[in-house]
C-alpha positions as CSV (number, residue, x, y, z in Angstrom):
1,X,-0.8,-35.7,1.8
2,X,1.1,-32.4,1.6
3,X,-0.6,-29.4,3.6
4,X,-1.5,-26.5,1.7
5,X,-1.5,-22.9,3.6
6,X,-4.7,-20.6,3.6
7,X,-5.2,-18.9,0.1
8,X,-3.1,-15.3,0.1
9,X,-4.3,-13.3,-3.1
10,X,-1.5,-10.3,-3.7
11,X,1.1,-12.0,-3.3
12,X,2.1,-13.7,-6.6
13,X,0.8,-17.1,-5.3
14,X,-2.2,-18.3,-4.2
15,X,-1.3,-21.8,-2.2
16,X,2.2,-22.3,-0.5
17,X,3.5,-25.5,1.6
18,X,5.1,-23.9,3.6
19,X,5.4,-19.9,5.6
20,X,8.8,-19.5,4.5
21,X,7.8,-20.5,0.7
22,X,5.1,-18.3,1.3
23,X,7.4,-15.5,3.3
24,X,9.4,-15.8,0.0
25,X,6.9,-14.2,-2.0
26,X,5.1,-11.8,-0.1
27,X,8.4,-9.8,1.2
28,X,8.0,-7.6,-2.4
29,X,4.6,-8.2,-2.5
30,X,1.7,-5.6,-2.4
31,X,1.0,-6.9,0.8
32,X,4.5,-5.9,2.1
33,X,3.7,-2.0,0.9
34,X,0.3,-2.2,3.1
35,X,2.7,-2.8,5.9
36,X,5.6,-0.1,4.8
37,X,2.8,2.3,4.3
38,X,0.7,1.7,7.2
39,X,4.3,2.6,9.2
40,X,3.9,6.0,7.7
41,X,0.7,6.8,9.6
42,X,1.7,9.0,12.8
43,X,-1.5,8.5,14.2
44,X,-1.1,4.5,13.9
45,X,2.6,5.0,15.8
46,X,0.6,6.7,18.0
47,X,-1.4,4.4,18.8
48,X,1.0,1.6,19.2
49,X,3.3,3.9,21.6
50,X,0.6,4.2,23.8
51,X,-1.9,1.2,23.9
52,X,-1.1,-1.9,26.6
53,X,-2.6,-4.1,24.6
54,X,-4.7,-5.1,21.5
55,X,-7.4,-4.8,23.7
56,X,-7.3,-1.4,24.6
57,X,-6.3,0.6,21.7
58,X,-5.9,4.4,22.8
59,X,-7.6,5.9,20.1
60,X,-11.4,7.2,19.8
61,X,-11.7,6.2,16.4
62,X,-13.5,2.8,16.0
63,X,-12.2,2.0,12.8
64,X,-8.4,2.6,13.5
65,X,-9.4,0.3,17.5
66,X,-10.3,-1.8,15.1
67,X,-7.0,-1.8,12.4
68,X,-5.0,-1.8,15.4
69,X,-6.6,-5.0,16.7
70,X,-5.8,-6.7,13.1
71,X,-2.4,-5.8,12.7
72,X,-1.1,-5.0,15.9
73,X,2.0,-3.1,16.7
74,X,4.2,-3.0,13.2
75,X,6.9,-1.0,14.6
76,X,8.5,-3.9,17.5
77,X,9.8,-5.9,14.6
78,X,10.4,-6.1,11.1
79,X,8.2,-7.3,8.5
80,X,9.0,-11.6,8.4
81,X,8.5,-11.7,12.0
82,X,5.1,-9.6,11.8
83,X,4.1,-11.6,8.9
84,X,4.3,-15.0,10.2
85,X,2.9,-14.0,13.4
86,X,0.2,-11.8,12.1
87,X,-0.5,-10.7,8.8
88,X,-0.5,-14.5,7.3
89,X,-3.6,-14.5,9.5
90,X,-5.4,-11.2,8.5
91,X,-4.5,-11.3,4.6
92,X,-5.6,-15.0,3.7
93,X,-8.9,-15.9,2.2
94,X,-11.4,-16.9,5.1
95,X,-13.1,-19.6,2.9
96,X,-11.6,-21.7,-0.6
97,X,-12.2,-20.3,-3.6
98,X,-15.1,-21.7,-5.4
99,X,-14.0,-24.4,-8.2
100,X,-15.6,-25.9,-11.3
101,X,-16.5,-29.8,-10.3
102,X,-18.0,-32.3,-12.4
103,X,-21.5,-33.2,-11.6
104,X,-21.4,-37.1,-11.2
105,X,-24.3,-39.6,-12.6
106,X,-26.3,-39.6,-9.5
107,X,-26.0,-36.0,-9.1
108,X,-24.6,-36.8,-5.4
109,X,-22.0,-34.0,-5.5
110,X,-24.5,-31.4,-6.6
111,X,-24.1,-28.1,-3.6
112,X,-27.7,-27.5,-2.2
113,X,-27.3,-23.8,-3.3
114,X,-27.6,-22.4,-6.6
115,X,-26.6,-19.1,-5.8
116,X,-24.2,-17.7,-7.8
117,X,-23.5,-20.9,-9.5
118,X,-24.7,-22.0,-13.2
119,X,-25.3,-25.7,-14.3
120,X,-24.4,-26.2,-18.0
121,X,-24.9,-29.9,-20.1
122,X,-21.1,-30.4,-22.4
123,X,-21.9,-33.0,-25.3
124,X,-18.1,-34.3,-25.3
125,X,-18.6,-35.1,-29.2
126,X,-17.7,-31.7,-29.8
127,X,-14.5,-29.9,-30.8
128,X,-13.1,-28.2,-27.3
129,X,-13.3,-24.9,-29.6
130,X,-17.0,-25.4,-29.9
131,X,-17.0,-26.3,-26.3
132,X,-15.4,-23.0,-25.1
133,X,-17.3,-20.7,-27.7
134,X,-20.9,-22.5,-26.4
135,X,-19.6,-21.6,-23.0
136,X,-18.7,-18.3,-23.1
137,X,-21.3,-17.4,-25.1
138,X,-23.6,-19.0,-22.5
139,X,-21.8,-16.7,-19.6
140,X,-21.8,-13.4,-21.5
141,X,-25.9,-14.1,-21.6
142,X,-25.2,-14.1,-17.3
143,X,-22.6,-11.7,-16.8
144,X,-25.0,-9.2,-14.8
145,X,-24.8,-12.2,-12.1
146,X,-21.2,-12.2,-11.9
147,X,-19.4,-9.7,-9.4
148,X,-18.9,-6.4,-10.9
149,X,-16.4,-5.5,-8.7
150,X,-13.1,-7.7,-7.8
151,X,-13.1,-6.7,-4.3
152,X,-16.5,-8.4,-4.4
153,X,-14.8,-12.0,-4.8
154,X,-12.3,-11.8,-2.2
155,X,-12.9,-13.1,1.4
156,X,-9.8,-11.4,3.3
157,X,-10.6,-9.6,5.8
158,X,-8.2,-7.0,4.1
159,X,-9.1,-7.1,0.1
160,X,-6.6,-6.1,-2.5
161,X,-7.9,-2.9,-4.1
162,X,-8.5,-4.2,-7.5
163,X,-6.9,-1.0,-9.2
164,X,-4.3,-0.8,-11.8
165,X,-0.8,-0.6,-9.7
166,X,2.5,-1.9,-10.4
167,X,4.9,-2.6,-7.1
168,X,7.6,-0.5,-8.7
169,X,5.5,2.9,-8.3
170,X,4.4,2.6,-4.8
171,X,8.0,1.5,-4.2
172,X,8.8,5.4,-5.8
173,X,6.4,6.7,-4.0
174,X,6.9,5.4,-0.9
175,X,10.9,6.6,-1.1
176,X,9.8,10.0,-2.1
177,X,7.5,10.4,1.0
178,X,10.3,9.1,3.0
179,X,12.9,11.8,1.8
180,X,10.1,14.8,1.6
181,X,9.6,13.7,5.2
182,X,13.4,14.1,6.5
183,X,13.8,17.2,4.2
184,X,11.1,19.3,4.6
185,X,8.4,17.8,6.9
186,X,10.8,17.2,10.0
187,X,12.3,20.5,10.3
188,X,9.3,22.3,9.7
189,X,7.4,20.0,12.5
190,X,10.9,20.8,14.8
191,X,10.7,24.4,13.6
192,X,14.1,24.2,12.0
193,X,13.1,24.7,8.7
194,X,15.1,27.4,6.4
195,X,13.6,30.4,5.2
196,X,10.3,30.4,2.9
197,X,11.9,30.4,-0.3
198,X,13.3,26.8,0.2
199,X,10.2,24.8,-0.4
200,X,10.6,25.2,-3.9
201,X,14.2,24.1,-3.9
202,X,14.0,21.1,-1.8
203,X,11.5,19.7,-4.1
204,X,13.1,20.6,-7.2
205,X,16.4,19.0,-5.3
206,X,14.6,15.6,-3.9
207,X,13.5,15.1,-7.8
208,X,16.8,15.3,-8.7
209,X,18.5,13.2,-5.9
210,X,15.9,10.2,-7.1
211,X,16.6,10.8,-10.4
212,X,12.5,11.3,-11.0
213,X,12.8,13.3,-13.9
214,X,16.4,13.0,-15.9
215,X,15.2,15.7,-18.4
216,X,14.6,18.2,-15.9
217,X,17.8,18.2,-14.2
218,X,20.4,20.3,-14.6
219,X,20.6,24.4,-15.9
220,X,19.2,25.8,-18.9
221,X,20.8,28.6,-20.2
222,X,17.5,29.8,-21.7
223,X,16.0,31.5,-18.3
224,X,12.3,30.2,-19.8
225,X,13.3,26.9,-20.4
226,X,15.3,26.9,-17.1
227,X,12.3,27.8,-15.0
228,X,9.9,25.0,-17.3
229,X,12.5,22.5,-15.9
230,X,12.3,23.9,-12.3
231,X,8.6,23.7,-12.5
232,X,8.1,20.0,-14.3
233,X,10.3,18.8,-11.6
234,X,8.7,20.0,-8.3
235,X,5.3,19.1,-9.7
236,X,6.2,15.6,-10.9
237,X,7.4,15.6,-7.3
238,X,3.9,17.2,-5.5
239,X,2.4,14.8,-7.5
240,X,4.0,11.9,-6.1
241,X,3.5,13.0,-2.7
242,X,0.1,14.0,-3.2
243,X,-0.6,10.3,-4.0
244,X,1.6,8.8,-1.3
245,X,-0.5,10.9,1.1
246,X,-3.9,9.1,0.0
247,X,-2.5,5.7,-0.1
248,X,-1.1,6.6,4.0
249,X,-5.2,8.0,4.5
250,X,-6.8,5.1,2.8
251,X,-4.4,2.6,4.8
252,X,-5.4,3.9,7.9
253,X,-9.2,2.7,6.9
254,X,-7.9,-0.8,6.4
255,X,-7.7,0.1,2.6
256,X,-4.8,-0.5,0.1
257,X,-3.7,0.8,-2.6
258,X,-6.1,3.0,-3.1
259,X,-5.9,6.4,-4.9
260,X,-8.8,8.3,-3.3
261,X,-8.8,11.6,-0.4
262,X,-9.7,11.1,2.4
263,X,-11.4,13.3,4.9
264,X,-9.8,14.2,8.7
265,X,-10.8,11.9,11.3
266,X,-10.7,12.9,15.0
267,X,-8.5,10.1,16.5
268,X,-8.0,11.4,20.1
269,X,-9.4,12.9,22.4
270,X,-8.1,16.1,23.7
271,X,-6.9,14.3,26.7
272,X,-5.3,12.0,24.9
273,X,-4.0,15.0,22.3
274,X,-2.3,16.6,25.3
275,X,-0.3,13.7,26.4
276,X,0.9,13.1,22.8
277,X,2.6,16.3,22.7
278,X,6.3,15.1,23.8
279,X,5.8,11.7,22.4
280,X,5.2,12.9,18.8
281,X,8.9,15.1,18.8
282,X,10.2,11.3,19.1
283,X,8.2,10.3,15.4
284,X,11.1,12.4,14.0
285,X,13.6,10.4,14.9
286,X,12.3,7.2,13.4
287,X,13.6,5.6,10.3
288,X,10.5,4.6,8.1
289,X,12.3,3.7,5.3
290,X,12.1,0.4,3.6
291,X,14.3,-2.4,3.5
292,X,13.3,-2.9,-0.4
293,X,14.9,0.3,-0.9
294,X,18.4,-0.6,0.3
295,X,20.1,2.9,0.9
296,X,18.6,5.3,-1.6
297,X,16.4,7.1,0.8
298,X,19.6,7.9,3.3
299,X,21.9,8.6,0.0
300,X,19.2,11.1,-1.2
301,X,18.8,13.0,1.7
302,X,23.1,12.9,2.8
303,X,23.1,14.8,-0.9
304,X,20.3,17.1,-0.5
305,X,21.1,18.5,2.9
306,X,25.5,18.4,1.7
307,X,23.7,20.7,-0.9
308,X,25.3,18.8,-3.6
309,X,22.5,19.7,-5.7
310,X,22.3,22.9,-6.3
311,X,18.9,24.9,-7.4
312,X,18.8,28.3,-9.0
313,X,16.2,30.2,-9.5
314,X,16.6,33.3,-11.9
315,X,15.2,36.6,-11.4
């Protein structure tokens, strides 16, 4: 008999023989951008740099002691070796999914709770058509008993947000964080940044470097039409940032993907605030970037900060 792993829901498979079959799938899974996005909380690296042990988190916040408990520290290796070790462990279903059995003679196999379960008779004389229109019919009469909510009829101890998401979007998103974070949040954290005007620039210029918005790039030699472009771009760009910033909040809450602010939490105490001070000048010189994203993060930023791309802004 063939051993089946623990059920993983997000991953594109529920049952795998083996961690390397089931490796296979979640590497571009939506379980791999929990990880990549969880990487993007400074206050998680924080954590990791300065706790001994799963045991004692440095952190005042119960719920991220707690995330850092489950996951650990995500920035000593890469994401195969966390996997296996840890977050096979924290994503599967803690009990097997509930099946539909056939009720033998003697009613021997009958479970001793009816909760959430329905027993139906099937006359087997009748056309399997009849059979599944009797049926559903028969559920929509008990659909108020059925969860309403997906989240609901998952037993991880971390849940897929049952929203509507596709991988290739968070994979955008999660690039366009990356290269707003070399290009305008790291020299403005380092007090390097350029004058005041530049904001608007380096977002029109990171749309363009990632190709967001073909129709947007380039002059005009209308001035309107020019300045429309300017401004599509740089908020198609805002907008994706705004999003990738509420994904980051609601990953620190053990929460993904989820599209929802989030308000501040107090993390640290001021003691532990202080002693962060050095330590966070060395979160600039970390490369968040994904794997899944090959080199488009680093070629986007070489061609934003060669100036390559130029912005102009008329009077």
């Amino acid at each position: 008999m063939r051993h089946i792993r623990g059920i993983q829901k997000g991953i594109g498979r529920l049952h795998s023989r083996t961690i390397e079959e089931e490796l296979s799938y979640a590497r571009t899974s939506v379980r791999r951008w929990w990880w990549e996005y969880l990487r993007l909380s400074k206050d998680y690296w924080l954590i990791c740099q300065t706790s001994s042990s799963a045991n004692n988190p440095r952190t005042i916040d119960d719920g991220m002691r707690w995330l850092y408990r489950k996951f650990g520290d995500i920035y000593k290796s890469d994401f195969d070796t966390w996997y296996e070790r840890t977050g096979t462990y924290i994503f599967r279903e803690q009990l097997e999914l509930p099946k539909v059995i056939e009720i033998v003679d003697d009613l021997s196999n009958l479970t001793e709770t009816r909760d959430d379960k329905l027993l139906v008779e099937i006359p087997l004389d009748l056309s399997q058509a009849t059979i599944s229109r009797q049926i559903n019919r028969i559920l929509k009469q008990h659909i108020t008993m059925r969860p309403a909510n997906k989240l609901q009829m998952s037993q991880s101890q971390f849940p897929i947000n049952p929203v509507l998401y596709r991988l290739p979007t968070l994979q955008r998103m999660h690039e366009i964080w990356c290269v707003h974070r070399e290009v305008m949040a790291k020299p403005v954290a380092l007090e390097q940044a350029k004058d005041k005007y530049s904001t608007k620039g380096d977002l029109y210029r990171i749309g363009v470097a990632l190709r967001l918005s073909p129709g947007n790039e380039g002059m005009a030699e209308d001035v309107e039409l020019h300045h429309q472009r300017l401004n599509r771009m740089r908020a198609t760009v805002s907008r994706y940032i705004g999003k990738a910033k509420m994904l980051i909040g609601n990953v620190e809450l053990g929460k993904y993907p989820v599209f929802k602010k989030t308000l501040p939490v107090d993390r640290f105490s001021k003691k532990q605030r202080e002693s962060h001070a050095e330590l966070e000048k060395l979160w600039w010189d970390l490369d968040l970037t994904s794997q899944l994203s090959g080199t488009k993060v680093l070629d986007a930023v070489n061609k934003i900060n060669s100036n390559e791309i130029r912005y102009t802004w008329y009077n």
